[in-house]
C-alpha positions in Angstrom: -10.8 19.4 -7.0 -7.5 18.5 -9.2 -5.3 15.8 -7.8 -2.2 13.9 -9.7 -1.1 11.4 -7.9 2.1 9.6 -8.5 2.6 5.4 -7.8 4.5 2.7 -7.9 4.9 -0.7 -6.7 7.5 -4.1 -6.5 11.0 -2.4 -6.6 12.2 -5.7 -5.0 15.1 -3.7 -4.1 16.0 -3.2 -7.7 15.3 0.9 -7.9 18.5 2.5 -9.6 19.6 5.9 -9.0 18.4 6.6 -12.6 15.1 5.9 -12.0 14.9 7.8 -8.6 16.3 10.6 -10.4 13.3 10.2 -13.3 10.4 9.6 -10.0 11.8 12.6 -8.1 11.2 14.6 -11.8 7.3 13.0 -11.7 6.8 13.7 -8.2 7.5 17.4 -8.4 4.4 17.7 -10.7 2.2 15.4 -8.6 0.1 16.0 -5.2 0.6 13.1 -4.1 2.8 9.7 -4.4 1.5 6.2 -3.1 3.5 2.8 -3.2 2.2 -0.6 -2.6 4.2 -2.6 -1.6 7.2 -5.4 -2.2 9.8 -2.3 -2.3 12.8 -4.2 -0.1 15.7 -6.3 -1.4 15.2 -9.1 1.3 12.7 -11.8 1.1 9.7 -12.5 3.1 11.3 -14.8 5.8 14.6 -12.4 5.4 15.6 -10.2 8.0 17.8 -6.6 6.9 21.0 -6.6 8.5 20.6 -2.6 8.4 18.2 0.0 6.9 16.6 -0.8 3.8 17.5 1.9 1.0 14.0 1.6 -0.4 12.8 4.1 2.7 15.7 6.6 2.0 14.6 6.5 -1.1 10.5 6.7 -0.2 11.9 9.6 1.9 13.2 11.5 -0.3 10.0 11.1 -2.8 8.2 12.1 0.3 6.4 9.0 0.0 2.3 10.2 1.0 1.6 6.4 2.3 2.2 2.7 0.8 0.9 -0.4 2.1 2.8 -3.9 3.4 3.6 -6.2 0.7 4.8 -9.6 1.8 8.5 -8.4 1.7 7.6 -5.9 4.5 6.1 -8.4 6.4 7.5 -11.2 9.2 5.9 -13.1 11.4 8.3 -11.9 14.3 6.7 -8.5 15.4 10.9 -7.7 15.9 11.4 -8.6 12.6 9.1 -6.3 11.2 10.3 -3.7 13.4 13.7 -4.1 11.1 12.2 -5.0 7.9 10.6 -1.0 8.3 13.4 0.3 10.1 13.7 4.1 8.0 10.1 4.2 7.4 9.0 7.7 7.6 5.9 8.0 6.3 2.3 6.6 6.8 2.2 2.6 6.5 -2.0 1.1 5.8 -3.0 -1.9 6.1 -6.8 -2.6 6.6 -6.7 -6.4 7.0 -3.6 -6.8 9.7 -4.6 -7.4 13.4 -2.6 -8.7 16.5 -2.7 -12.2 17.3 -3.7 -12.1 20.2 -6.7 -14.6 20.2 -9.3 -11.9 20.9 -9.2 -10.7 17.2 -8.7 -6.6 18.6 -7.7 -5.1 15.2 -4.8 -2.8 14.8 -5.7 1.0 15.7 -4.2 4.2 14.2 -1.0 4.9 16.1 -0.6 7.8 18.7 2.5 8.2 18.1 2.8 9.1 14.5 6.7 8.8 14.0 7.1 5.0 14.2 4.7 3.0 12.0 5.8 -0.4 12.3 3.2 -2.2 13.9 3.7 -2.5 18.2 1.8 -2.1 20.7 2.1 1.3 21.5 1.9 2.7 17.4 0.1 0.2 15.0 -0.4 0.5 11.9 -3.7 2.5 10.8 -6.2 0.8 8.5 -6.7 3.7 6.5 -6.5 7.6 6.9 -7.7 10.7 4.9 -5.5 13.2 3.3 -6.0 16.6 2.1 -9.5 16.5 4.0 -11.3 15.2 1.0 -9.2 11.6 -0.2 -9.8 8.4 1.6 -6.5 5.9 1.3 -7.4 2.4 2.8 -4.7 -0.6 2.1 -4.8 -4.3 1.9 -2.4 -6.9 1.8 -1.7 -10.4 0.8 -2.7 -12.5 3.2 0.3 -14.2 4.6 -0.7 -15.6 7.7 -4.7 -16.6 8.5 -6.9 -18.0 11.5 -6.7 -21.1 9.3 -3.2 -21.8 9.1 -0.8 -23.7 11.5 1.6 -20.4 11.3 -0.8 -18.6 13.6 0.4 -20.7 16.5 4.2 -18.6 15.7 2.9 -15.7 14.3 2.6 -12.2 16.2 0.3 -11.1 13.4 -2.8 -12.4 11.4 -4.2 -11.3 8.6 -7.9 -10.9 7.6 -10.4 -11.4 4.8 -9.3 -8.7 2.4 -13.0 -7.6 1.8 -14.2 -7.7 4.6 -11.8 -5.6 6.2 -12.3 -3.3 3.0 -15.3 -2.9 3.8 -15.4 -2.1 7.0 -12.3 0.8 6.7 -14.7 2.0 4.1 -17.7 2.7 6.5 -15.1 4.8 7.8 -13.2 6.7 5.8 -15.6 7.2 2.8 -18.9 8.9 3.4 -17.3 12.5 3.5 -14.0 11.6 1.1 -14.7 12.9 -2.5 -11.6 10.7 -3.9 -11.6 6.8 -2.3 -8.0 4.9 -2.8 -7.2 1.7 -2.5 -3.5 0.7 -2.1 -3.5 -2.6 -2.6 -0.8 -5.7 -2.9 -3.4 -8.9 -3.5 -2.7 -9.3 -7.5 -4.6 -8.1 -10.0 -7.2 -11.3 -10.0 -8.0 -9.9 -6.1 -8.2 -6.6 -6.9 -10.8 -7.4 -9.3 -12.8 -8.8 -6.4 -12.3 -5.9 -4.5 -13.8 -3.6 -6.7 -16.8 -5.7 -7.8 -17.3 -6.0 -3.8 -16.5 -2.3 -2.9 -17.9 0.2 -5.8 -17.0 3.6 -3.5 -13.1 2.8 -4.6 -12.8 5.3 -6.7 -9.5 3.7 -8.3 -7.1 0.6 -7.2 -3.4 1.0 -7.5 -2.5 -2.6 -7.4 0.7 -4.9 -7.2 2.1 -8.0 -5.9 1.4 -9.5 -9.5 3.9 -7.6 -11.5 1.0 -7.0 -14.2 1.8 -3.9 -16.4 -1.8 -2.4 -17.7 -1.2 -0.5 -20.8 -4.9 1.1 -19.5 -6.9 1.0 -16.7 -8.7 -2.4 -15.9 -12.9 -1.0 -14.9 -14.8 -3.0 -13.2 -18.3 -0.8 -13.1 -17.2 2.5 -11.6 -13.9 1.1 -9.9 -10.5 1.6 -12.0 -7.9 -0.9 -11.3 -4.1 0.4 -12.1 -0.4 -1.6 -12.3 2.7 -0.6 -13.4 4.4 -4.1 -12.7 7.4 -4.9 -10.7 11.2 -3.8 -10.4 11.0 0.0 -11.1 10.5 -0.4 -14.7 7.0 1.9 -14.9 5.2 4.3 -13.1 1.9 5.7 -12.8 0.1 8.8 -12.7 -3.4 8.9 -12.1 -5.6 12.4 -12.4 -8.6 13.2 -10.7 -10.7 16.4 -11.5 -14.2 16.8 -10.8 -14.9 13.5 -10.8 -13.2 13.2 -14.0 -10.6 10.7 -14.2 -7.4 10.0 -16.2 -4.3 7.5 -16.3 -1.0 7.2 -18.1 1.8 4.7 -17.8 5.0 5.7 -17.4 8.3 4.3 -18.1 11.3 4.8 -15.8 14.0 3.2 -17.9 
């Protein structure tokens, strides 16, 4: 099996036509294109007046699946529903779960063309694509069991490994290629992998690191390309063989 598999993560709502232009050229020779998160203009307490151009744009790179950064998160459930307004592609998040005080965890959505979380399409903790590769996300936690936001939150988030972990159980045993989209920061992802060694690689954000080379932590590869649509990555997979190259977009 041969997979190339483009990412990104952090445009902040800073991508420029130039370097859509130069991603749209990358992701014609890639299987598949994963971003993680932190990809809208408005903040994390912010709510969009209209559609966000980052999922035009995620569109148009037929986007495979990205994960919530803290930018595409809100409290408000109908906040969220118009921070992702536009989204038309697969949104995971592993360690999201209603607050509704019995700790049910989100499930994979029914109805596949809405994934903003509700209660009638959730978001899924992870899915498998081409049969064989496992994609499982995790966010920054933004709102926790221990803080006093719970009491206004519609949404809680949980221990990142834990719920790694427990997507992995899964989605892993038959997948021959195990992702992780992830927006923790690299010093989280680092925990990750040292706790979850059937992640095959971590493409990583939140941090705005730029890894000239992959970060290994035993078998796990850990990948940035930093913030604001400056780099890119593209990660190869053959046979168990693996390769990375950094990519600039400007």
């Amino acid at each position: 099996m041969r997979t190339r598999i483009l990412h990104t993560s952090d445009f902040h709502g800073r991508l420029t036509a130039a370097a859509l232009e130069r991603l749209k050229s990358l992701r014609a020779e890639c299987d598949l294109y994963f971003d993680c998160g932190d990809g809208l203009a408005v903040g994390n307490i912010g709510i969009p007046l209209q559609e966000d151009p980052y999922w035009r744009a995620m569109k148009e790179l037929v986007c495979s699946a990205s994960v919530l950064g803290n930018r595409e998160f809100h409290i408000s459930s109908a906040a969220m529903r118009k921070k992702l307004k536009g989204c038309s592609h697969p949104v995971v998040c592993a360690n999201l779960e209603w607050n509704n005080r019995r700790g049910k965890p989100l499930i994979p959505a029914r109805d596949k063309s809405e994934w903003w979380p509700s209660p009638t399409s959730p978001l899924p903790g992870g899915l498998r694509l081409q049969g064989s590769i496992a994609v499982i996300g995790l966010m920054v936690p933004m709102v926790t069991k221990r803080m006093a936001a719970r009491h206004m939150s519609s949404f809680l988030n949980t221990d990142p490994i834990s719920a790694a972990r427990s997507a992995l159980t899964e989605l892993s045993p038959k997948a021959k290629l195990v992702v992780c989209l992830s927006h923790l920061g690299l010093s989280k992802d680092r925990d990750v992998a040292a706790a979850c060694p059937e992640i095959d690689v971590i493409f990583g954000g939140h941090s705005h690191d730029v890894l000239q080379q992959p970060e290994k932590v035993g078998d796990v590869w850990i990948v940035h390309t930093g913030s604001h649509g400056r780099f890119a990555g593209i990660f190869e997979w053959a046979d168990g063989t693996r390769s990375w190259e950094l990519v600039p977009l400007t």
